[in-house]
N, C-alpha and C positions, 0 to 999 in steps of 0.2 A: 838752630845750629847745635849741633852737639859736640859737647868736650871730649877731648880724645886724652882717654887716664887708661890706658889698655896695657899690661904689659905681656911679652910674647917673649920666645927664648929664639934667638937669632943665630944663624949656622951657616958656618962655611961655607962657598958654594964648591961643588962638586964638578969636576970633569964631564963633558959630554959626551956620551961613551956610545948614543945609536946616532947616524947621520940624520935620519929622519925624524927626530925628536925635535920638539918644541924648546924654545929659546927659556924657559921658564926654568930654573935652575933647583936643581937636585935637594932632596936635603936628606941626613943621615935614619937611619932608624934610632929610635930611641927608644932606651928599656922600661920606665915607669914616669913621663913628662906631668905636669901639673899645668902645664899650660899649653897652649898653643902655639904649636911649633912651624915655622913658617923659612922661607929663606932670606935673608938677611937683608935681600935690597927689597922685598916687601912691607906694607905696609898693612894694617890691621886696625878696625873699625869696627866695635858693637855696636848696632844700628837699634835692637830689639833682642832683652833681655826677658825670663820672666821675672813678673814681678811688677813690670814697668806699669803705667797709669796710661791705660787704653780709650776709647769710648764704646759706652754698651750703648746695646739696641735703641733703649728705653733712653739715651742721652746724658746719663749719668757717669761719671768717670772712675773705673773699675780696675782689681789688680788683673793684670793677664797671665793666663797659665802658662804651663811649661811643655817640656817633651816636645819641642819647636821640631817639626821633623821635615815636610813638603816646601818646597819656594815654587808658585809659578806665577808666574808674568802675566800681566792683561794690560791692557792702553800702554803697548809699549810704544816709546817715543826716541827720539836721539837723546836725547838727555834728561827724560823723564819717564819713569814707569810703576805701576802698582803691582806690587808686591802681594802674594796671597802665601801666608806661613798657617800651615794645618797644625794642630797641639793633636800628638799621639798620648791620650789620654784618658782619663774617667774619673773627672773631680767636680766637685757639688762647688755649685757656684750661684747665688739667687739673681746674680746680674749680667753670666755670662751663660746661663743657662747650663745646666748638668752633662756628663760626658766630656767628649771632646770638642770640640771646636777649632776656628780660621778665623785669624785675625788678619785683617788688610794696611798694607802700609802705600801712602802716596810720597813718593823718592826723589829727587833729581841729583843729577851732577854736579858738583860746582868745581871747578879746579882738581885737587886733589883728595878730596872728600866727598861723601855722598852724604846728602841734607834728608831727613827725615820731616814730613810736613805733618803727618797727620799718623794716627792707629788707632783702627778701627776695627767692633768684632762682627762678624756675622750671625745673623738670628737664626737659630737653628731651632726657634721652638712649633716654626709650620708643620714639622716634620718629626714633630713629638723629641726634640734631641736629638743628639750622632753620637757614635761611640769609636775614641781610636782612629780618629784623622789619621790616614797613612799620607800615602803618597795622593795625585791628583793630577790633571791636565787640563788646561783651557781649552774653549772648542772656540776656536775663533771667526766659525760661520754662525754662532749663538750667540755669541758673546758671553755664555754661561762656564760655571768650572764644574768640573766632577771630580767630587771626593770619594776616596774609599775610607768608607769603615772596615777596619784590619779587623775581621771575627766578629764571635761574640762569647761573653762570659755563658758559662754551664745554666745559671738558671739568674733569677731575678735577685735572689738573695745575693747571688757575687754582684753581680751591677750595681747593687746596693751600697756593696761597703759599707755596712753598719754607719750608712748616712754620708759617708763619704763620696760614693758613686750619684747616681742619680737618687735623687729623691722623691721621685715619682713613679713609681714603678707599675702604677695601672696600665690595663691593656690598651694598647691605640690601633687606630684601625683595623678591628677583629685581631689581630695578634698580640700573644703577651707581649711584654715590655722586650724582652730578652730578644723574642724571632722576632723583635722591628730593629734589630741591631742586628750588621753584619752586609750591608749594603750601598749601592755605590750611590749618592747622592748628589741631586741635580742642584746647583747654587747661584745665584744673578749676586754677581762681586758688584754690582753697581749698586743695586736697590740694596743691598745686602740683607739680603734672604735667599732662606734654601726654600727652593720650588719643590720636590718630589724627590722620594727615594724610588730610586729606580729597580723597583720587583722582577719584571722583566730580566735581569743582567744577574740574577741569582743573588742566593744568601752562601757566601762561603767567606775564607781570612782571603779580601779584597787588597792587593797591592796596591794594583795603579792599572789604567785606562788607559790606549793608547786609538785615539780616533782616526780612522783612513780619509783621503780625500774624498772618498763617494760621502761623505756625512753620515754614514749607515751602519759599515762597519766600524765595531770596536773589541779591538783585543782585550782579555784580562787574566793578568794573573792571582793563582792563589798562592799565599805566604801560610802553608799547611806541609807538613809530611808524613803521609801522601798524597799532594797536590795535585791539582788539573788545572789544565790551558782552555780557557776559553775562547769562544769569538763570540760577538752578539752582532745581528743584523737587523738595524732597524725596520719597520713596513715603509715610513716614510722618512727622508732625510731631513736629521737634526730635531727628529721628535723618540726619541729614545723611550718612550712608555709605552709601545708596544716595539714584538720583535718575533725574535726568534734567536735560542738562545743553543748553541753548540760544544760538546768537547771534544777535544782532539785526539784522534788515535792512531801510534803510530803502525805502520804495517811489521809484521815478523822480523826482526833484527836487519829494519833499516831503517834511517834517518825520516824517511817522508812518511807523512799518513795520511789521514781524510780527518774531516769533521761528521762526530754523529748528533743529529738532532736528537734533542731534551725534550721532557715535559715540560709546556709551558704553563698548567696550573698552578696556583700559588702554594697548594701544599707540596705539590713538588719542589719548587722553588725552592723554598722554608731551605729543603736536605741535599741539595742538588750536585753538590758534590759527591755524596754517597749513592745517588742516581748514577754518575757519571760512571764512576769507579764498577760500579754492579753491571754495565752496559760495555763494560772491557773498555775504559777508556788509561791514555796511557798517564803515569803516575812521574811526576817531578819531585822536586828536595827542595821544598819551600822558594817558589819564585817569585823573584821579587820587581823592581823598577824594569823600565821598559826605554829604551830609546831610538828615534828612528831616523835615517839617512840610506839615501836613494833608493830608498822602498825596502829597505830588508830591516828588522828588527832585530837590537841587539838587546837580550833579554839575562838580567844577572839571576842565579840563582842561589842561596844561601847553603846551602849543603843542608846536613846532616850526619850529627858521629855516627850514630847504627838504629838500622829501621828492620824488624823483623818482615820476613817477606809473609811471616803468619800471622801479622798482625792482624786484628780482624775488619779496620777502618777499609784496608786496601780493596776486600771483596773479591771482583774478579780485574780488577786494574791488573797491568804490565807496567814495568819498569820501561822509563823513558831507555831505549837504546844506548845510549850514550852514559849510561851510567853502568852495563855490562863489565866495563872492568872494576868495577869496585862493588862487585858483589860475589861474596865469597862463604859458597853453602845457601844458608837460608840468610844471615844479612848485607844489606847493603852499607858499606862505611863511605861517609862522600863528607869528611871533615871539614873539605877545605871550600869546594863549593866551584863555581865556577861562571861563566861567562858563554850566555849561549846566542847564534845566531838562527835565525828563522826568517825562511825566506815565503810571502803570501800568495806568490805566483807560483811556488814548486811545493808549499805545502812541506817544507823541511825544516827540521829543528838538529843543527849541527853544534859539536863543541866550539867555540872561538876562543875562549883561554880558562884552561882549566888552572884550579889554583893548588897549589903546593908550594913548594921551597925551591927556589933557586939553585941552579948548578954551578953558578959563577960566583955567587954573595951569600955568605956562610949566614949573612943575618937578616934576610929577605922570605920573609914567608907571606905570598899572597892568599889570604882566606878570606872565604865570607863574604864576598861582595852583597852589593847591597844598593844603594840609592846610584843615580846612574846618570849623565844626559853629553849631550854630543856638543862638542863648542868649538868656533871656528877660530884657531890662536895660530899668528902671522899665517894668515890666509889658507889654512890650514884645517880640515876636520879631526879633531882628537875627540876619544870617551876619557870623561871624567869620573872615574870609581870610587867609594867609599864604601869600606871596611863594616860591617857589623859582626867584631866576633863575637862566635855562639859558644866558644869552648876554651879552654887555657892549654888542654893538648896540642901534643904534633907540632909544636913551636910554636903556634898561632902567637904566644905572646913569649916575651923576654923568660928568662929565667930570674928576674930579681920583681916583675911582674907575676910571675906564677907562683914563684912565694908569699907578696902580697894578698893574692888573691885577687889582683886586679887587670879589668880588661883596660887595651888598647891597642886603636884600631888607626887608619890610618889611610890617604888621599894621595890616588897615582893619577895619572895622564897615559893614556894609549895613542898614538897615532893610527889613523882609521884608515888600514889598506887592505887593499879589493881584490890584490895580485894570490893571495891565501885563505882560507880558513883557519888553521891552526896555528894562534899565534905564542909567543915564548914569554915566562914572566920577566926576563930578560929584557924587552924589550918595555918594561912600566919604568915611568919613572914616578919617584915619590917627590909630592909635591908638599906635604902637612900632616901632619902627627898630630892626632888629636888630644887632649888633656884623657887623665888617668878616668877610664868610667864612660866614658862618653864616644858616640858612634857619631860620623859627618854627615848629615844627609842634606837632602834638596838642595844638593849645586845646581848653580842658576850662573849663565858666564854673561858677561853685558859692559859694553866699554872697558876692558882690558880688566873686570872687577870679576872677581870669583866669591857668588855670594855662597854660603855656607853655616846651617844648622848645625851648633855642637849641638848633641841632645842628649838630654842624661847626667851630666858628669858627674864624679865625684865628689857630694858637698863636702868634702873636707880639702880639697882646690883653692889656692887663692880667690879672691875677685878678679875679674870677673868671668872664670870658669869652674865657679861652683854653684852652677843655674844653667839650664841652658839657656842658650842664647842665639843669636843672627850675626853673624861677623863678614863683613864686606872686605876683601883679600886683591888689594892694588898690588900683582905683579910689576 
């Protein structure tokens, strides 16, 4: 049972201002918060902090790292379920193995608190190490999870960190240390071990995976600008080590395109985004989490302040469509980012809410979205967004924040309608203000519980948000 010593800054609640919004009550913007900002009849619960005394591989009880970024669910139950939290990282660790890592929590309900039984890491040394747990999904015809490693560092010496990163930097399977980072990794959260890094599915900055019903297909995006959309199709379902690996291009100044097949030898793999791009594929602003309801994918995209179109990473890429109005001469400025939809049966990737500043609330600026998932609140589909801003321009942050020098980022609710595409930032409401420094990611929503990664925050934060941590959010 764990002691509940958490303090939170508690706010007004706010008028209901769209009919179709969720019962989940408003809370204000706030210019520079130190802690976690929630609405008033909420309640708030650290579950998993770094720091906290985990169990390693090897059976020994170890600190767990930080940079808590992904939550996904496996053995989920009515009032039980396990927890998989990825550490976006690269820290030398002889117990928890170097890079980053997933650590596993077994959870239940009890009344009005969630009981933490056990935390656990996974052995990632089958598979020589991970680097940079992003985001990840369950595949629940495997029972397996699939992690992304976000990139890779320039060469072995960054991975390094002068002993801080990995400490092994010999080659493993015919590639240096460096090209075996930057791929999506296959994990058994039960045995807890990583089975195979999946070469097939390319080396590029891995967001997140999103698995179709056939078990074969899977989306992915890259968290790169100039980024590409991928698709991978398995040969056989739910065996992802071989395939057939695509990018998406869209036709001349319209929404829909095709996929072009890739090389699938490994030294193409290795660059394959720079394949992609050289082969005219079309070019996104860093894309990121992915989530799905009634078969269309709603895909966040991070922006970008300014991308030279002479850059020379791009090749012969095109500008995703939908980013035409904000390209001006030879740059593209896409500061705030936005919210995209893509449909697998029409092959279209349309805007769904682009972000900027409000026309109604002088102190609403949606930027930068970022971690993403769909939850059903009073019977109801909403997307739950989270903030990662990239920039302190263009309002993204307060003005007594911009003077700091400090980001803050921040958790809305969308109600999911089908009747439009283009939806209004008008229509978000804010749910959570995250502490000064720190981005929300891996909402995960489960018995009326909003679970959520601060990650990052500023260590000079009270306790306890100056660590990241896991905080479970009783609307």
């Amino acid at each position: 049972m764990f002691k509940l010593n958490v303090r939170i800054i508690l706010l007004i609640i706010l008028p209901f201002t769209i009919n179709a919004q969720t019962s989940i009550p408003a809370v204000t913007a706030q210019a520079l918060p130190n802690q976690l900002v929630v609405p008033a009849s909420a309640s708030v619960q650290v579950i998993f902090s770094e720091g906290d005394s985990i169990l390693a591989p090897n059976g020994q009880w170890a600190i767990a790292k930080g940079s808590h970024d992904m939550t996904v669910p496996y053995l989920l139950q009515k009032k039980q379920v396990q927890l998989a939290i990825s550490h976006e990282c690269n820290d030398s660790s002889a117990l928890l193995g170097d890079g980053g890592g997933i650590t596993t929590l077994s959870i239940s309900k009890m009344k009005q608190k969630v009981v933490v039984h056990e935390k656990r890491a996974i052995d990632f040394s089958p598979v020589g190490g991970t680097y940079n747990n992003c985001s990840g999904t369950y595949v629940s015809s495997t029972g397996k999870i699939l992690t992304a490693e976000e990139g890779y560092p320039e060469s072995n010496v960054k991975l390094h960190r002068s002993g801080k990163g990995y400490t092994d930097t010999s080659d493993f399977n015919g590639m240096t240390r460096t090209q075996h980072t930057g791929w999506m990794v296959e994990v058994d959260p039960v045995s807890g071990k990583a089975i195979q890094k999946i070469y097939s599915m390319g080396r590029f900055g891995h967001e997140h995976a999103q698995v179709q019903a056939d078990n074969k297909t899977v989306y992915l995006t890259d968290d790169f600008a100039p980024g590409v959309f991928f698709k991978f199709i398995a040969t056989q379902p739910n065996d992802f080590s071989t395939g057939q690996l695509y990018a998406f291009k869209q036709k001349e100044n319209q929404y829909a395109g095709e996929w072009i097949p890739l090389p699938m030898e490994l030294d193409s793999l290795i660059n394959i985004r720079s394949i992609a791009l050289n082969k005219g594929a079309t070019f996104f602003m860093r894309m990121e989490w992915m989530a799905m309801h009634d078969g269309k994918l709603y895909i966040t995209e991070t922006g970008f302040d300014a991308l030279s179109l002479y850059h020379p990473s791009i090749g012969n890429g095109k500008p995703a469509y939908h980013l035409k109005p904000f390209t001006n001469k030879d740059t593209i400025s896409y500061p705030h980012g936005g919210v995209l939809l893509f449909d697998p049966e029409t092959n279209t990737i349309l805007p769904y809410l682009l972000g900027g500043k409000s026309t109604t609330d002088s102190v609403t600026v949606f930027s930068n979205p970022d971690a993403i998932t769909v939850a059903i609140i009073d019977k109801k589909p909403y997307l739950i967004l989270c903030e990662d801003i990239i920039g302190l321009t263009d309002q993204r942050v307060s003005k007594e924040a911009l003077k700091m020098d400090q980001y803050v980022c921040e958790v809305y609710v969308l109600p999911l309608l089908t009747d439009k595409s283009i939806r209004d930032i008008e229509e978000l409401r804010r749910i959570a203000v995250l502490p000064a420094g720190s981005e929300g990611s891996g909402p995960f929503w489960w018995n009326d519980t909003l679970f959520l990664n601060v990650q990052h925050p500023d260590r000079k934060n009270p306790i306890p948000y100056n660590k990241s941590c896991t905080v479970a959010i009783r609307f």
